[in-house]
N, C-alpha and C positions, 0 to 999 in steps of 0.2 A: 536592483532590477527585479522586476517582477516574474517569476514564472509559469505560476498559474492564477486566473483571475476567474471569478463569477459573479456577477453583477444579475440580482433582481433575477434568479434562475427558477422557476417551475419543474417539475420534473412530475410525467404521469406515466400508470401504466393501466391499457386499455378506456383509457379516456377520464381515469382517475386520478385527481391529481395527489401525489404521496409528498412532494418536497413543495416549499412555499416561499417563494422571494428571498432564496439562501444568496448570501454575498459575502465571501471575503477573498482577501489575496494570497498570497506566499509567495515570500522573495528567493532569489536564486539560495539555494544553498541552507535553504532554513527546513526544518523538518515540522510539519504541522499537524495536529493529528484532530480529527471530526469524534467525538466521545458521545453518546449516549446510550439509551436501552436500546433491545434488538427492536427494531419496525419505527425507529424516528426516523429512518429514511439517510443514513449516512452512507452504507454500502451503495445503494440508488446514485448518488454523486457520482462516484469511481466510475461507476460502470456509463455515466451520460458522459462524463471526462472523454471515455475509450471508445464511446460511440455503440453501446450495447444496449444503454437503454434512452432509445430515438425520440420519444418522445418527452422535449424540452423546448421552453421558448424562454431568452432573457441571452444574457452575452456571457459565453465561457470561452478562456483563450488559453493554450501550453505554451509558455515559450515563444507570445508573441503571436501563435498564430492559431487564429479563430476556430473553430471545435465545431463539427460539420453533425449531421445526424445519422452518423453510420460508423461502424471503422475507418479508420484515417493511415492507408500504408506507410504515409509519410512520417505523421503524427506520431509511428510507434518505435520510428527508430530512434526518436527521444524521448518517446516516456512508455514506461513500460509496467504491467500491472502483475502483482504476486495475489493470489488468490488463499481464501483461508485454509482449503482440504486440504492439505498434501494427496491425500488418500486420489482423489475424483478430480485435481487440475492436471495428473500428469498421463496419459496413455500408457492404458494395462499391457499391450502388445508392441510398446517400442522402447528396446533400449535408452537408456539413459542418452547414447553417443545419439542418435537419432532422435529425441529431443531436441537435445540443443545445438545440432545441427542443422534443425528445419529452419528456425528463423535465417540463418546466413544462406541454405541453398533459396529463400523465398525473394530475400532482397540479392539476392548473385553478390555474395562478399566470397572470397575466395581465404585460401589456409587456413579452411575447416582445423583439421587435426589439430594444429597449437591452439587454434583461440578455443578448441574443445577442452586441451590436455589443460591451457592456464584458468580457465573458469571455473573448472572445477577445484583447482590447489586454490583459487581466490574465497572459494565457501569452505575447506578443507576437507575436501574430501578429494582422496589418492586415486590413479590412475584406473586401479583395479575395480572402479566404482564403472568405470565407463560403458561394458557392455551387459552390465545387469539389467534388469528389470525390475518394475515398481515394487513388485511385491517381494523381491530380495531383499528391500533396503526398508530399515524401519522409520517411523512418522520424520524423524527427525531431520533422519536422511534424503529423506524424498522432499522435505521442507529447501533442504540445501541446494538442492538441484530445480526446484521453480525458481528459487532465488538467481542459481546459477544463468536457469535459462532466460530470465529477466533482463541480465547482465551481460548478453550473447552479443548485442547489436549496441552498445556500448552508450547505454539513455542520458540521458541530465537529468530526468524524473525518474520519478517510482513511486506507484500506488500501491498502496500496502492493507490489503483488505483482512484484517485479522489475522495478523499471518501468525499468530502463536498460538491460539487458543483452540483447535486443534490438538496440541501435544501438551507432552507430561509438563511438569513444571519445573524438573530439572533440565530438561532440552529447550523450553519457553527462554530460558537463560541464554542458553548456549545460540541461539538463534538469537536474540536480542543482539548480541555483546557483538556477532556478526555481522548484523545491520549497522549499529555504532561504529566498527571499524570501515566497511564499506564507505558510508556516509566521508566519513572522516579522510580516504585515499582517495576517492574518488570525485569529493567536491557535488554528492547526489542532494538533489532536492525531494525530500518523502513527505506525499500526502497519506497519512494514514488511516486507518477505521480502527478505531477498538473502544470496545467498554471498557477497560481494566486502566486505572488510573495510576497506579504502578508504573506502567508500560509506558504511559503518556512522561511519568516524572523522569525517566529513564532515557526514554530518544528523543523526546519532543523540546521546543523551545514555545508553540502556543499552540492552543488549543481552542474550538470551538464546539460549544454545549449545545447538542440540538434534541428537541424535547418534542415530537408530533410533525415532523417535516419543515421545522423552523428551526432556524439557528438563534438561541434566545442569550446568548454571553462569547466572548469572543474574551479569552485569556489568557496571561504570561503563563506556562507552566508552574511558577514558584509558588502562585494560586495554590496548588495541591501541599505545600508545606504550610502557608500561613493561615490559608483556610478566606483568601480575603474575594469569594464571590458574591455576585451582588443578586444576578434571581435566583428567586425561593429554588426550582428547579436545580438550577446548580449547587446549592448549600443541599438540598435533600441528599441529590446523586455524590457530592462529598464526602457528606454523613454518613451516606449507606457504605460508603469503601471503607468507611474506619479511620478517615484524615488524610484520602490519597498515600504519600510516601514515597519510598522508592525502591528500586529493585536491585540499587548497590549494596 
C-alpha cells in the first residue's frame, strides 16, 4: 500500500517555479530518501507535503488522502515533519515539557505527563531533560526532542529534512541508529532530504536523484555500493561522495 504519492507535481515560490513534474511513490513502511545538491528543490517537496509551501499544482496524497494547500490539522496527526536546526525548530522560552505537550493540548489528547515521560525514554533521554530549556541541552539533544516531539501524536509518516547535518558526526551516528530503531518499532514510513549518501545507504531502501527541480533517476539504495546509476548526474553526485558507502 501506498503512503505517500506525487504525480506530475510543480512546486513555485512567488510565481517561480523551483520543482518540475516530480513523481514517485513510497509504500507503507519503506523509508525513501529525495538526495541532491542544496537548491534542486528537495527540502521544497517536505514542506508542499505539510502544506507550507502553497504554491503547487499536480496530485500529492499521505496515506490516501489528498494534500490541500495550507496545513492540514488532520493530515498531521499522521505524518509528521523533523526539521534540520535543532538550534531554530525548537522554542528558545519553552521548556522541553511544553514542546511536546503542545501538540496533544492542540488536538485535546489527554495523559499529557506519560505520553511526555515515554517519548522522551523513546529518543533516550531521562526524565530530567523534561523541564530544561533549549539552550541547556546540546545539538544532539535538542535533535532528540524534535524527534521526540514528532512522535507526540503518534504519525505513520515522518518527513525527515536533514535531520543530521546540523551536528558533530559523532551524534550524526547516534541520531541515525535512532531513527533505524524507531523505523524498525514503530512500522514508520520516512521521507527523507539529504545530500550525504552514507546516510541514504544507512536508513534508506530508495532513493531519488533530483538535479535543478527534476527528479532525473529513481534508485535501489545498493545503487550506492555498486555504483550501477544510469544519468550522468547521478554517477557525478556518486563520484563526488567517494562511492557512496555506509555509515555501519
Amino acid at each position: 500500500m501506498t503512503a505517500i504519492s506525487l504525480g506530475n507535481v510543480d512546486i513555485g515560490y512567488g510565481g517561480q517555479r523551483v520543482v518540475e513534474a516530480v513523481t514517485f511513490d513510497v509504500a507503507r513502511g519503506e523509508s525513501f530518501a529525495l538526495v541532491g545538491e542544496s537548491g534542486s528543490g528537495k527540502s521544497t517537496v517536505l514542506k508542499a507535503l505539510v502544506g507550507l509551501a502553497p504554491e503547487w499544482s499536480g496530485k500529492m496524497s499521505v496515506l490516501g488522502r489528498s494534500c490541500v494547500h495550507r496545513p492540514d490539522r488532520d493530515l498531521a496527526r499522521r505524518c509528521q515533519m523533523v526539521f534540520q536546526d535543532p538550534y531554530g525548530s525548537l522554542h528558545p522560552r519553552k521548556t522541553v515539557d511544553a514542546v511536546l505537550s503542545e501538540p496533544l493540548t492542540i488536538h485535546g489528547i489527554g495523559g499529557q505527563d506519560a505520553r511526555v515521560e515515554r517519548a522522551l525514554s523513546d529518543v533516550g533521554l531521562d526524565r530530567r531533560f523534561r523541564f530544561r530549556y533549549p539552550h541547556q541541552m546540546s545539538g544532539g539533544q535538542r535533535q532528540r526532542v524534535a524527534i521526540a516531539r514528532a512522535l507526540m501524536l503518534e504519525p505513520e509518516v515522518m518527513l525527515l529534512d536533514e535531520p543530521t547535518s546540523a551536528l558533530d558526526v559523532s551524534v550524526q551516528a547516534e541520531i541515525l541508529n535512532l531513527l533505524k530503531r524507531l523505523r524498525a518499532e514503530r512500522g514508520l514510513t520516512y521521507l527523507m532530504v539529504t545530500h550525504n549518501l552514507p546516510v541514504v545507504s544507512f536508513l534508506c531502501d530508495r532513493m531519488a536523484v533530483m538535479n535543478k527541480g527534476k527528479i532525473v533517476e529513481i534508485a535501489a539504495t545498493k545503487a550506492l555500493h555498486d555504483g550501477r546509476f544510469t544519468d550522468p548526474y547521478s554517477k557525478a553526485l556518486y563520484a563526488a561522495s567517494g562511492g557512496g558507502g555506509s555509515t555501519e
